[in-house]
Backbone as JSON, one array per atom type, in Angstrom:
{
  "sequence": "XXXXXXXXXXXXXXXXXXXXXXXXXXXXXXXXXXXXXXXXXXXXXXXXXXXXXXXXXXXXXXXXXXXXXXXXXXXXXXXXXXXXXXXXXXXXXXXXXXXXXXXXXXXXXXXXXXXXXXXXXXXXXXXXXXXXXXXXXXXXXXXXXXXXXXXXXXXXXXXXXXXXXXXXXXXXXXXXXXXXXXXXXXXXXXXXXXXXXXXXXXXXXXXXXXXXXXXXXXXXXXXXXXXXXXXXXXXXXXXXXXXXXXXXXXXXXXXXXXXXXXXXXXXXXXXXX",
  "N": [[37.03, 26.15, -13.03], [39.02, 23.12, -12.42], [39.13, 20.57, -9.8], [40.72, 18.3, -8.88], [39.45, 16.66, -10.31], [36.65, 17.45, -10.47], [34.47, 19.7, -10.89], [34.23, 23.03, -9.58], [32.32, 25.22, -8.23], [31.69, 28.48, -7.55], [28.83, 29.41, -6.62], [28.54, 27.69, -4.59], [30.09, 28.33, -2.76], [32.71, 27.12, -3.23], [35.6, 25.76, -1.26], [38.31, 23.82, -0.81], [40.13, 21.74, 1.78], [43.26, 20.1, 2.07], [45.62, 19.15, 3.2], [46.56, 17.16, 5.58], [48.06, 17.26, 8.0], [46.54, 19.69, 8.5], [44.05, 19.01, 8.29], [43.81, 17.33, 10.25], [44.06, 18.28, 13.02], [42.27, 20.33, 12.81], [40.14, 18.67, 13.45], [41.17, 17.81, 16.21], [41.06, 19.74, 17.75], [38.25, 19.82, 17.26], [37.53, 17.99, 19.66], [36.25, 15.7, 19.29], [34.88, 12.09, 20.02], [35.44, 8.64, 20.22], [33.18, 7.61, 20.7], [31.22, 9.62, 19.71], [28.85, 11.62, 18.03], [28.66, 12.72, 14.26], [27.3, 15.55, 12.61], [28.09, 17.05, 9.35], [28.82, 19.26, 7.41], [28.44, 20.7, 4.16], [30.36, 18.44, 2.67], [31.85, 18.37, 0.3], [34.98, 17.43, -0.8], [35.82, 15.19, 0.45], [37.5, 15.25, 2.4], [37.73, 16.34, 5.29], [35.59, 14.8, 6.22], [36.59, 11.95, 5.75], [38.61, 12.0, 7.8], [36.71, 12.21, 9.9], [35.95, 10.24, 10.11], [37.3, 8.6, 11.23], [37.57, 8.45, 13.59], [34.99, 8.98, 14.8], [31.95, 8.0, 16.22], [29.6, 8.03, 14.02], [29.35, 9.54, 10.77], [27.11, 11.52, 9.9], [26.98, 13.55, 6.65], [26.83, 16.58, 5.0], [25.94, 17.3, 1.39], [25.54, 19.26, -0.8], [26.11, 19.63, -3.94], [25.82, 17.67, -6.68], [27.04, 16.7, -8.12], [29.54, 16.61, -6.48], [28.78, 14.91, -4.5], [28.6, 12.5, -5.87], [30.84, 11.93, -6.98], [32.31, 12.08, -4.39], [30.6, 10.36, -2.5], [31.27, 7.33, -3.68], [34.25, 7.54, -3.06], [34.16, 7.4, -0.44], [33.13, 5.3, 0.8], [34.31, 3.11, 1.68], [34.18, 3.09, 3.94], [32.03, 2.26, 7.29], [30.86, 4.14, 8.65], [30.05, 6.31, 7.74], [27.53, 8.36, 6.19], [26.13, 10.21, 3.49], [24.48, 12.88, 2.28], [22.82, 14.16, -0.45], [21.7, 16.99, -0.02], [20.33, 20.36, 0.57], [21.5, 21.26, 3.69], [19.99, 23.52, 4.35], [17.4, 23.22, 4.61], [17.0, 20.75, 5.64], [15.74, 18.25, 8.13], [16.91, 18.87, 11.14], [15.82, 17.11, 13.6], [14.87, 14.66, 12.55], [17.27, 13.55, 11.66], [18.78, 13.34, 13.7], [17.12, 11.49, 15.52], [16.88, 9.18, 13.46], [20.02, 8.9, 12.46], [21.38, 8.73, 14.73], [20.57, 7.38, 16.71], [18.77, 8.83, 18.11], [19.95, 10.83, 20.2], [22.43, 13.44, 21.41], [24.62, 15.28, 19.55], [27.44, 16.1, 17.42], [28.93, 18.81, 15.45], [30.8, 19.31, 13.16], [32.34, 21.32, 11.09], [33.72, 22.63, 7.07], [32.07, 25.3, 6.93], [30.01, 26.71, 4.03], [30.73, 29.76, 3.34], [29.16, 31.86, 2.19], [26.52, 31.88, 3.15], [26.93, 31.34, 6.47], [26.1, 32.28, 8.93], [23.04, 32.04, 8.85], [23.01, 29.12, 9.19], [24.33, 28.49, 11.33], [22.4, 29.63, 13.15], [19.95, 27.96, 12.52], [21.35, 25.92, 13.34], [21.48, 26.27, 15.92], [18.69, 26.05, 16.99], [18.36, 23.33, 17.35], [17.88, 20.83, 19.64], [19.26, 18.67, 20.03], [21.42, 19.4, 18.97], [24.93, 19.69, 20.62], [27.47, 20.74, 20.4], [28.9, 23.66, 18.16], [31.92, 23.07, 16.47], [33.15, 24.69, 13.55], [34.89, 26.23, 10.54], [35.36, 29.34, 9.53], [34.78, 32.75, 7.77], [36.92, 35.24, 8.94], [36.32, 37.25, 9.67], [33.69, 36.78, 10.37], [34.14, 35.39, 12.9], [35.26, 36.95, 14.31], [33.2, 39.03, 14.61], [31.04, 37.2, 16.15], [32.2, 36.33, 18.29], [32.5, 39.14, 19.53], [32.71, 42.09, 21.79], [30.39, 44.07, 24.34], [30.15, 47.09, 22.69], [31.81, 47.46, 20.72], [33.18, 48.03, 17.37], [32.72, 45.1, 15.93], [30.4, 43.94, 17.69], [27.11, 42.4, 17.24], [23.87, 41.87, 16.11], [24.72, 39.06, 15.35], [26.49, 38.38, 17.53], [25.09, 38.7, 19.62], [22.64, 37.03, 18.98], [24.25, 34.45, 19.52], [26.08, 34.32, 21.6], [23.63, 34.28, 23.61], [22.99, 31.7, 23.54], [24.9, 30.0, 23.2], [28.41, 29.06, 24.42], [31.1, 30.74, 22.87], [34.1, 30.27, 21.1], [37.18, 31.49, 19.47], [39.12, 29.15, 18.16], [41.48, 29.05, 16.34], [43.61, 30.55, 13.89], [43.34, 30.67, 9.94], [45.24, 30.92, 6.62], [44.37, 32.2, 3.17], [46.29, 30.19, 2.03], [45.72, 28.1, 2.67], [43.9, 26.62, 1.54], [42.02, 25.02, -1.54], [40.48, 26.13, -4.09], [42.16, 29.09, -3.35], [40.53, 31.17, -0.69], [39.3, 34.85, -0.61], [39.89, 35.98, 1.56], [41.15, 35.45, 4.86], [40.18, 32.78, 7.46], [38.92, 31.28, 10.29], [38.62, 29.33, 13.04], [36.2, 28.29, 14.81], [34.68, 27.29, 18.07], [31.59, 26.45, 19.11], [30.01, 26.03, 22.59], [27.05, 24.62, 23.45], [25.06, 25.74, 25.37], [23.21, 24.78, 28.18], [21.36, 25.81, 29.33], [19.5, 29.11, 28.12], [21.89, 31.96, 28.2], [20.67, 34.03, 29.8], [17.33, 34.56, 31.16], [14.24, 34.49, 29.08], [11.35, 36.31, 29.15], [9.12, 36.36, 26.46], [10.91, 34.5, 23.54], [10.42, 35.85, 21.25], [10.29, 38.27, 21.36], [12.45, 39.6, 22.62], [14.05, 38.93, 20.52], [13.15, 40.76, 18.48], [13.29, 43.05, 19.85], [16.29, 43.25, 20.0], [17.13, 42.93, 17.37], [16.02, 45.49, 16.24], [17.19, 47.47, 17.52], [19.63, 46.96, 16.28], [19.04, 47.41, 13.75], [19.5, 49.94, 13.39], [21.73, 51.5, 13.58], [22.79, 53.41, 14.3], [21.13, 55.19, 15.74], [19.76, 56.32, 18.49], [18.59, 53.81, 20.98], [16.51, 54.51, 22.19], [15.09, 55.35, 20.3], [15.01, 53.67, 18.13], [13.61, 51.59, 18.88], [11.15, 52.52, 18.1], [10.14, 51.34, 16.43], [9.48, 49.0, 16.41], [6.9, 49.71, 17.08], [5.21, 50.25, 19.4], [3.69, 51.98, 22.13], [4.98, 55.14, 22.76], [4.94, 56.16, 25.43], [5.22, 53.64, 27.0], [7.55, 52.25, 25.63], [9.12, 54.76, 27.28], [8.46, 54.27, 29.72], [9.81, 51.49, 30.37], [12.16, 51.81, 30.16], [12.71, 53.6, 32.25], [12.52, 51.27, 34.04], [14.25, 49.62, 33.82], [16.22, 50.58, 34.26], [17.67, 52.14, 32.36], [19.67, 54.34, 30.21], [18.18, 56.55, 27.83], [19.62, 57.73, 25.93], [21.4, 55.54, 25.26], [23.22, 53.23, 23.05], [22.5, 50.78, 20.34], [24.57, 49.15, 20.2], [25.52, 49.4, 22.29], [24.74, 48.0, 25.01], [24.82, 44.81, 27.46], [24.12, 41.33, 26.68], [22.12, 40.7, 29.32], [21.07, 42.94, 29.6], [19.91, 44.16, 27.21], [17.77, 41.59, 27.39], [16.63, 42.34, 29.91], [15.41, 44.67, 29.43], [13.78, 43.65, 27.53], [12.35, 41.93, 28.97], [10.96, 43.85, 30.86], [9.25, 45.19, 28.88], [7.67, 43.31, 28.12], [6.47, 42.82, 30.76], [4.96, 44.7, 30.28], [3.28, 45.3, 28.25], [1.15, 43.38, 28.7], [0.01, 44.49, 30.79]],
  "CA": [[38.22, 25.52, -12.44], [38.51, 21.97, -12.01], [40.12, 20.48, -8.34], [41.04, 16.17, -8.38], [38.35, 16.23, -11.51], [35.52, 17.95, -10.16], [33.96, 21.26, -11.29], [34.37, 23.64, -8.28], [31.33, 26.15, -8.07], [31.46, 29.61, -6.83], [27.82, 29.65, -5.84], [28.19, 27.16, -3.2], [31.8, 28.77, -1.78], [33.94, 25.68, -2.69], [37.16, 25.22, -1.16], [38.5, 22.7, -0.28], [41.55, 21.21, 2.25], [44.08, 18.32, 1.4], [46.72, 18.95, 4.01], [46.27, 16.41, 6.31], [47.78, 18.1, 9.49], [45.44, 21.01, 9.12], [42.61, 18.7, 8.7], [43.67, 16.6, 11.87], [44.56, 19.66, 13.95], [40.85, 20.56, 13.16], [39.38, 17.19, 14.09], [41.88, 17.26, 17.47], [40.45, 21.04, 18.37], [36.71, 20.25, 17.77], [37.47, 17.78, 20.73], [35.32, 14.42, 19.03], [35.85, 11.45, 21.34], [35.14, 7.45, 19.23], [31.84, 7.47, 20.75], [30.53, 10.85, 19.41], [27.96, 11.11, 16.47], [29.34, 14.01, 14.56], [27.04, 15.89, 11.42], [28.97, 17.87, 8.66], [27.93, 21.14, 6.25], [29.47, 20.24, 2.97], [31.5, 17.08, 2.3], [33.29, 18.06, -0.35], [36.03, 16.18, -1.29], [35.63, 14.35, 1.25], [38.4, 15.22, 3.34], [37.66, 16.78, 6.36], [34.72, 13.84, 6.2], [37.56, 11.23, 6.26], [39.37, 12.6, 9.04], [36.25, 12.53, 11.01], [35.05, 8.99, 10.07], [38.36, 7.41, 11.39], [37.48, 9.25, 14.9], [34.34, 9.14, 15.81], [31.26, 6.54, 15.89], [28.93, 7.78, 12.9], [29.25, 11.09, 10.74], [25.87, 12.21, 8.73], [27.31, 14.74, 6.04], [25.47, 17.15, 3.92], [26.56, 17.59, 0.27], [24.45, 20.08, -1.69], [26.77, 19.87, -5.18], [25.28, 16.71, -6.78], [29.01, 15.92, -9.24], [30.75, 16.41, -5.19], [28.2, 13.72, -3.79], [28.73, 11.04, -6.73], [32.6, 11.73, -6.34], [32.55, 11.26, -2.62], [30.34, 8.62, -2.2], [32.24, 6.26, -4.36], [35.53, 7.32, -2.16], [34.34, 7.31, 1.3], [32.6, 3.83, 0.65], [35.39, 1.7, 2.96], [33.76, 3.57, 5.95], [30.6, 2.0, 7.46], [30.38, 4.97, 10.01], [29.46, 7.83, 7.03], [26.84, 8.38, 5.31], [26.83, 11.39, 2.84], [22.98, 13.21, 1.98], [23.08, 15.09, -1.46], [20.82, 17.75, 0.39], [20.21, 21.4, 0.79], [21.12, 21.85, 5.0], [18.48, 25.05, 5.36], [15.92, 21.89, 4.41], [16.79, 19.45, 6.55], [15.09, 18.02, 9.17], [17.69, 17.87, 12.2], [14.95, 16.2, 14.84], [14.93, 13.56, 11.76], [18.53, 12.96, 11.18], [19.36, 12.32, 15.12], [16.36, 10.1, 15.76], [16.87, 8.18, 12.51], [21.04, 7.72, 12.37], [22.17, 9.03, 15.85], [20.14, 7.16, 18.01], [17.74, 9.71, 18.89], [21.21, 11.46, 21.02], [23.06, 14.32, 21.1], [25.22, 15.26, 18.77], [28.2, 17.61, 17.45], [28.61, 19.71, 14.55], [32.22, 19.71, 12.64], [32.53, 21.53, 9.13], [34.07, 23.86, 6.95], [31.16, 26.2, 6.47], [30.64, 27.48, 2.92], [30.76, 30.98, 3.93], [28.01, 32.78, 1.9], [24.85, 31.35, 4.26], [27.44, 30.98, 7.69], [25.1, 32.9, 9.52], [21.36, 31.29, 8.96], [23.51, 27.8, 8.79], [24.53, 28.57, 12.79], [21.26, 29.67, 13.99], [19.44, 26.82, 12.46], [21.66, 24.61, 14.6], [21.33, 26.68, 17.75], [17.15, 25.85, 17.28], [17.98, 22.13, 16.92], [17.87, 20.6, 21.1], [20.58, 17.61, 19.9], [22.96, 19.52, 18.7], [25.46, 19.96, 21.54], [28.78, 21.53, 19.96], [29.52, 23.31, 17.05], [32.82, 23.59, 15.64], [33.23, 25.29, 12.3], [35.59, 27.04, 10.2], [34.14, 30.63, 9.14], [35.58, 34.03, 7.47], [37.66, 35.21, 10.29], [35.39, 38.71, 10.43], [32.41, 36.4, 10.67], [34.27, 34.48, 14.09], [35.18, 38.18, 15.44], [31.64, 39.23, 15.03], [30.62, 36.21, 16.92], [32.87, 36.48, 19.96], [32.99, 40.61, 19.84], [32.34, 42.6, 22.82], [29.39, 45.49, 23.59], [30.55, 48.68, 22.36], [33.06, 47.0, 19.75], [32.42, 47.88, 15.89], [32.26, 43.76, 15.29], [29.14, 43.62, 18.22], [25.88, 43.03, 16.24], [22.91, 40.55, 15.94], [24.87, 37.77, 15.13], [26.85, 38.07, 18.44], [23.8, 38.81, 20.83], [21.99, 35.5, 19.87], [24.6, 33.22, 18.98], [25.79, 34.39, 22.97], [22.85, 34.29, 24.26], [22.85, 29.93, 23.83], [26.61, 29.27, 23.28], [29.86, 29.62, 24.9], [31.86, 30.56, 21.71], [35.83, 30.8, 20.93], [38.29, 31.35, 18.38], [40.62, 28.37, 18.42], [42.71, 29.3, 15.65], [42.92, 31.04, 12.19], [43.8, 29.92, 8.73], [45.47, 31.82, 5.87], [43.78, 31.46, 2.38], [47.0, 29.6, 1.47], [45.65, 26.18, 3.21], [42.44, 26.21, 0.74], [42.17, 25.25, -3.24], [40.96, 27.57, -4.37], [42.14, 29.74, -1.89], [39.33, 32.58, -0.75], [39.98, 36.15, -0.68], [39.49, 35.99, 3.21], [41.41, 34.78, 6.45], [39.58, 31.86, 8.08], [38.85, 31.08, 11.79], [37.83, 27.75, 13.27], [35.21, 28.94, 16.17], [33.99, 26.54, 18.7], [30.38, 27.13, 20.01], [29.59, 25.44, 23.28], [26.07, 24.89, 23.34], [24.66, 26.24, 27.03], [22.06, 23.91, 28.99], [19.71, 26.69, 28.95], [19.67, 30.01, 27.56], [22.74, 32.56, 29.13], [19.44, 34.43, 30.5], [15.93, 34.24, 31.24], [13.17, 35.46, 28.66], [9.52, 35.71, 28.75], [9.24, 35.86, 25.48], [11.62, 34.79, 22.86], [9.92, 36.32, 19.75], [9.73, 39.98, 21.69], [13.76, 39.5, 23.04], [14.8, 39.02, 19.39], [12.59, 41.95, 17.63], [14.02, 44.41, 20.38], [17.7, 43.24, 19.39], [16.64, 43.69, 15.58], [15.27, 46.63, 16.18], [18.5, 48.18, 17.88], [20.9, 47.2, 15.9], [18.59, 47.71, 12.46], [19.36, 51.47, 13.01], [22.59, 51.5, 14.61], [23.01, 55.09, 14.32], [19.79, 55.82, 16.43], [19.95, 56.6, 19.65], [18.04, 52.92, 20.93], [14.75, 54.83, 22.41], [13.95, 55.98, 18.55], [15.59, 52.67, 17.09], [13.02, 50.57, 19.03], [9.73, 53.24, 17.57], [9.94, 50.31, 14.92], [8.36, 47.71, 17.59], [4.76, 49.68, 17.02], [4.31, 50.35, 21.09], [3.38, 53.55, 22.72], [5.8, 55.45, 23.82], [4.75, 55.97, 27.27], [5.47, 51.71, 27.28], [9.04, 52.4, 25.53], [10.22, 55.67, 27.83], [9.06, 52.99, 30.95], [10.74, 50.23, 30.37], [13.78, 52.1, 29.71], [13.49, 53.77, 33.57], [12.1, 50.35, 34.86], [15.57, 48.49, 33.22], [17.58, 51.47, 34.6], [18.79, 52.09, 31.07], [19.07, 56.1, 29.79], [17.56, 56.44, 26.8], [20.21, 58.15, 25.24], [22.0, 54.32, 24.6], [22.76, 52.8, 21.44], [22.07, 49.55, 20.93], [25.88, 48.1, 20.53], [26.42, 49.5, 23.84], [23.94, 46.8, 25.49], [24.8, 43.57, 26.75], [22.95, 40.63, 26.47], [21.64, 41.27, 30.13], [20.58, 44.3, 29.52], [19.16, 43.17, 26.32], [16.95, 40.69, 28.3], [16.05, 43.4, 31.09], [14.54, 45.87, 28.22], [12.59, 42.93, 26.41], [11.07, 41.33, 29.62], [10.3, 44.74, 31.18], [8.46, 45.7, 27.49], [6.73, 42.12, 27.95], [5.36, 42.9, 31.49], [4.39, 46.42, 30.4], [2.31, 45.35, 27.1], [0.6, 42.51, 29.46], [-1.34, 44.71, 32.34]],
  "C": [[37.89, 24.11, -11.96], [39.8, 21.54, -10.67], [39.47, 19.03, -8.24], [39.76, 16.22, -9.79], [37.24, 16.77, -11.52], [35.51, 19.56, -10.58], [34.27, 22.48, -9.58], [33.67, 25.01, -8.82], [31.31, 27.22, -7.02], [30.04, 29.84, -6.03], [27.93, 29.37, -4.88], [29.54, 27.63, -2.63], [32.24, 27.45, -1.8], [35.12, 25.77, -2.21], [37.69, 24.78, -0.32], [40.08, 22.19, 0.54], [42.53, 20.06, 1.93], [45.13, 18.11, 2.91], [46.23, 17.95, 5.36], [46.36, 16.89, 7.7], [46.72, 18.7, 9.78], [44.15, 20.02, 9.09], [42.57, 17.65, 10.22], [43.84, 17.85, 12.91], [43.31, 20.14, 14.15], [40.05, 19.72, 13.79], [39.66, 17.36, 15.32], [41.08, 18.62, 18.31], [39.16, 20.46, 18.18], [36.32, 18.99, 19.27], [36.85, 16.66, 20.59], [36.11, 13.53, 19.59], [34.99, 10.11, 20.04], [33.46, 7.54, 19.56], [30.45, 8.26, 20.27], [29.49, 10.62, 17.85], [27.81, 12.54, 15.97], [28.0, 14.4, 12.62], [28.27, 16.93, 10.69], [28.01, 18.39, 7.65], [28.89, 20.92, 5.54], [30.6, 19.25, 3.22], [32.03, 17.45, 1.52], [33.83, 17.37, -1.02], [36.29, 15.09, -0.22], [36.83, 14.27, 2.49], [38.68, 14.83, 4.45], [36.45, 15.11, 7.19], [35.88, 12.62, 6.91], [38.04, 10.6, 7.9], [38.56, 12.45, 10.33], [35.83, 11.11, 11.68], [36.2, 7.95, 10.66], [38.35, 7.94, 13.4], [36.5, 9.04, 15.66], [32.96, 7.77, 15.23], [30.16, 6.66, 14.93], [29.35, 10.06, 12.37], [28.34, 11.12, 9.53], [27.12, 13.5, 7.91], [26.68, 15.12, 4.57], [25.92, 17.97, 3.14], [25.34, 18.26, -0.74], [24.66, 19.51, -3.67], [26.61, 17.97, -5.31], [26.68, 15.82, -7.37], [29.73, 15.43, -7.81], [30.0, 15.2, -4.58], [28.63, 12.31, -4.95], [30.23, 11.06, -6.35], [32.64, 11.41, -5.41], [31.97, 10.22, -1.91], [30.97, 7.45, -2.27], [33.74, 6.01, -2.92], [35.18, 7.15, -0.58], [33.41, 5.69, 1.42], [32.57, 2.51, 1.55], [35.0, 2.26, 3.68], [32.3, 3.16, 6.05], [30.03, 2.74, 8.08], [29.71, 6.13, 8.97], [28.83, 7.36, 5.95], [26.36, 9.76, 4.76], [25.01, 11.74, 2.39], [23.16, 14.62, 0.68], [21.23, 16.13, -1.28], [20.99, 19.05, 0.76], [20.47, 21.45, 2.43], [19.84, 22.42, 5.63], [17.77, 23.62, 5.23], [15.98, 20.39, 5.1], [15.81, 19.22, 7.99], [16.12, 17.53, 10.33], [17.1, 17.01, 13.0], [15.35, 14.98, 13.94], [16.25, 12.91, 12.08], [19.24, 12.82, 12.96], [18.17, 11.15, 15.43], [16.97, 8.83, 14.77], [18.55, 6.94, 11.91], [21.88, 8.15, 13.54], [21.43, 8.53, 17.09], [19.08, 7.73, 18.56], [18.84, 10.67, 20.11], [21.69, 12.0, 20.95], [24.26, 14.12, 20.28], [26.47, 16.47, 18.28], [28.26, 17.63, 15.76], [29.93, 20.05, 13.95], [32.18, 19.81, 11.53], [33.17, 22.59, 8.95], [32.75, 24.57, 5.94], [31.15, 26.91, 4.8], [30.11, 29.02, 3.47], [30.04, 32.16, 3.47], [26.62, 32.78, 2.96], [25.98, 30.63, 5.67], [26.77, 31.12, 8.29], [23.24, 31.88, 9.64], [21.84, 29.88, 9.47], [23.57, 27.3, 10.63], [23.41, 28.9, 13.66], [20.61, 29.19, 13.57], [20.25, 26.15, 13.59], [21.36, 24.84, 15.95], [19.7, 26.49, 18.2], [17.05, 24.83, 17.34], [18.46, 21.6, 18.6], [18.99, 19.95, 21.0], [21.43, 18.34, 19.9], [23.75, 20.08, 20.04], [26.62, 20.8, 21.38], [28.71, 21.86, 18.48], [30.86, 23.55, 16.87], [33.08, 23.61, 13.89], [34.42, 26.53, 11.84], [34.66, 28.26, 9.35], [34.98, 31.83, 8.27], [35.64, 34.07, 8.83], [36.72, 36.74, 10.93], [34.22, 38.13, 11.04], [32.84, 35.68, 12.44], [34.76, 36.23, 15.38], [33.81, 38.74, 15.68], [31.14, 38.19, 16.38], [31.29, 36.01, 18.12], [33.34, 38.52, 20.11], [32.13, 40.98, 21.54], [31.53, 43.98, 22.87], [30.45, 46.45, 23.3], [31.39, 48.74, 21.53], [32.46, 47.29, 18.73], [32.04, 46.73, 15.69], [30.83, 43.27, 16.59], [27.82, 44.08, 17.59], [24.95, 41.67, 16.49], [23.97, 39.31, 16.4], [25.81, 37.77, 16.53], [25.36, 38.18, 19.84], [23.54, 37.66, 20.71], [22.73, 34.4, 19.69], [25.49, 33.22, 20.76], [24.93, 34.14, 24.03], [22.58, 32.3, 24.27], [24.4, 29.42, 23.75], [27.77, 30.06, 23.62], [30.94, 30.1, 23.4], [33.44, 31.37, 21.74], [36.61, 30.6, 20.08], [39.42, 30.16, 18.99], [41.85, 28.4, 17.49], [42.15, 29.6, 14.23], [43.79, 30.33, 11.46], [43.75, 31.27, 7.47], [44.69, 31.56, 4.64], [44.8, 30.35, 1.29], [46.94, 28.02, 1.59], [44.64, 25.7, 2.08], [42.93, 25.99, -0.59], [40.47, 25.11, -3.19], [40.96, 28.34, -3.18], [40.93, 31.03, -1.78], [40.24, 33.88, -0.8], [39.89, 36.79, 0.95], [40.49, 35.26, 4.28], [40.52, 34.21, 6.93], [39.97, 31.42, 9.45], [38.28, 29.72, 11.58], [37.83, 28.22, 14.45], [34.5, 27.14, 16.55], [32.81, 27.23, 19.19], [29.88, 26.0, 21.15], [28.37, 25.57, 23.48], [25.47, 25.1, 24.93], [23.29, 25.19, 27.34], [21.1, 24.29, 29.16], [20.37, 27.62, 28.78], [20.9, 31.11, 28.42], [21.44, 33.32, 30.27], [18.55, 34.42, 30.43], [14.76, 34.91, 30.7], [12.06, 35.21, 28.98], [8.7, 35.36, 27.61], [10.39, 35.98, 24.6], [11.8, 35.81, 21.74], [10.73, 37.71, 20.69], [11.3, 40.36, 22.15], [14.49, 39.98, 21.37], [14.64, 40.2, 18.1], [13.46, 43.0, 18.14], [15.96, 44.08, 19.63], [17.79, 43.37, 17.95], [16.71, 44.93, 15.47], [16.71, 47.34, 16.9], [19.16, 48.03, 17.25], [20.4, 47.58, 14.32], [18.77, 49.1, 12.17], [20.47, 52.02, 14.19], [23.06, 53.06, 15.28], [22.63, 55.85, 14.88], [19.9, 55.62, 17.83], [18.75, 54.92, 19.7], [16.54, 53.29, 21.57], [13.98, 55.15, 20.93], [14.23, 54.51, 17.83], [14.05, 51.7, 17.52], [11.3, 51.62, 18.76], [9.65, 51.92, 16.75], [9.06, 48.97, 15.63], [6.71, 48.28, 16.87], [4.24, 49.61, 18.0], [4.74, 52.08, 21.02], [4.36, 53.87, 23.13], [6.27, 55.31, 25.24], [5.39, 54.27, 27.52], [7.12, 51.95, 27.0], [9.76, 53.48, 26.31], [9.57, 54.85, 29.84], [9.8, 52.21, 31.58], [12.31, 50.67, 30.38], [14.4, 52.76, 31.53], [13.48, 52.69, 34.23], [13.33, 49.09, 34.69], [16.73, 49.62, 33.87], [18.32, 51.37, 33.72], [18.38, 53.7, 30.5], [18.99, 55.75, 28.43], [18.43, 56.81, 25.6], [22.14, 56.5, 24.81], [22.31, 53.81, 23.84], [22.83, 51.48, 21.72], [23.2, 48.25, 21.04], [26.16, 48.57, 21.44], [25.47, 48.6, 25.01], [24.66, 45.71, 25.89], [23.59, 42.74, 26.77], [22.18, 40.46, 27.93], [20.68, 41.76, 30.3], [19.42, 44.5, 28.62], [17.64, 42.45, 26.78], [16.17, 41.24, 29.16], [15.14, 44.05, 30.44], [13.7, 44.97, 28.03], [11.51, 42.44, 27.84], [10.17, 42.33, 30.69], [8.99, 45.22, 30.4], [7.67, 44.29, 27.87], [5.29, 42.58, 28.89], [4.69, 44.2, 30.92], [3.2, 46.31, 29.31], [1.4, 44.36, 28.0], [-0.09, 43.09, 30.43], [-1.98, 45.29, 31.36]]
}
């Protein structure tokens, strides 16, 4: 399928917006002020790009699809504020790309996600110190996951740590009638406020994020047998569980991130004497 001349590739989830409202309506929700220095996850057709470059004071954007970077280069040209990187994301270097065209200064995060790699795409950014906001459009299951609550079917990994550093909220969905080609999905546009430090206090990160693995990798399992997969002694796992005042008979979407936190840095001190 071709869309304005261009090939449009299923691998990378293309699709793309034109409507101008909806792409200002997105710009006006992710809240960018003239002075802001904004990156983007797929350019595209250059739309949403556009929209951002008439707003704010520089926008890096990162075009994987080599045909969509020669096309959009050419057109976004009349803007001195964007500059377009025909680059893989996972492989970037964010520390690089704020020192080198943001000043070395925080930064925000406005795209429409291609929605196969949403997930890795969002916790890369939440490891990068600059980035300060993201807003992104997502599948709409992927933005209930991400703001669900414990004990909800949509509470899982991807809400524990993408909670555990950002404020995050549905600001509004989208049918697949706004897209060409439209998906086979309902679309959200989720804000993530990035937190000043972590919602709570670990000792270690690594040993925080195994135990939340490890609970929800076996959701079915009561969370004293789910976390046998750690590779500690019992005696250490039926401890920690009275020393967190948590019964054993728990599962691990009934946790919050708290609680979460309580288990891992109890299990820290307990492997440590």
């Amino acid at each position: 399928m071709k869309v304005k001349g261009v090939n449009v590739k299923k691998k990378w989830g293309q699709n793309f917006i034109f409507d101008k409202n909806i792409l200002a309506k997105i710009v006006i929700a992710s809240g960018v002020a003239p002075e802001d220095f904004v990156l983007e996850i797929g350019t595209g057709l250059g739309t949403l790009t556009e929209e951002l470059a008439k707003r704010v004071k520089k926008v890096v954007s990162f075009e994987i699809d080599r045909e969509l970077y020669e096309a959009t280069k050419e057109k976004l040209n009349i803007y001195n504020n964007v500059i377009i990187m025909n680059e893989d994301i996972m492989k970037a270097d964010l520390n690089r790309i704020a020192n080198e065209y943001f000043e070395g200064k925080p930064f925000k995060v406005v795209a429409n996600l291609p929605y196969y790699i949403t997930s890795p795409i969002i916790m890369m950014l939440l490891e990068c110190k600059f980035v300060k906001e993201i807003t992104v459009l997502v599948q709409k299951e992927v933005a209930e996951r991400i703001c669900a609550l414990p004990g909800t079917k949509d509470y899982g990994i991807l809400t524990v740590f993408i909670n555990f550093k950002a404020k995050p909220k549905i600001l509004f969905n989208l049918p697949p009638s706004v897209f060409v080609p439209p998906p086979k999905v309902d679309s959200s546009l989720v804000k993530l406020e990035i937190l000043d430090k972590p919602l709570v206090e670990v000792k270690d990160e690594a040993l925080f994020s195994n135990v939340v693995k490890a609970a929800f990798g076996q959701r079915r399992k009561v969370l004293s047998n789910a976390l046998k997969t750690l590779g500690l002694p019992k005696e250490i796992i039926d401890k920690a569980f009275t020393l967190s005042n948590l019964s054993h008979q728990r599962r691990g979407e009934t946790l919050s991130i708290e609680e979460f936190t309580a288990l891992a840095n109890v299990i820290y001190d307990l492997t440590k004497q």
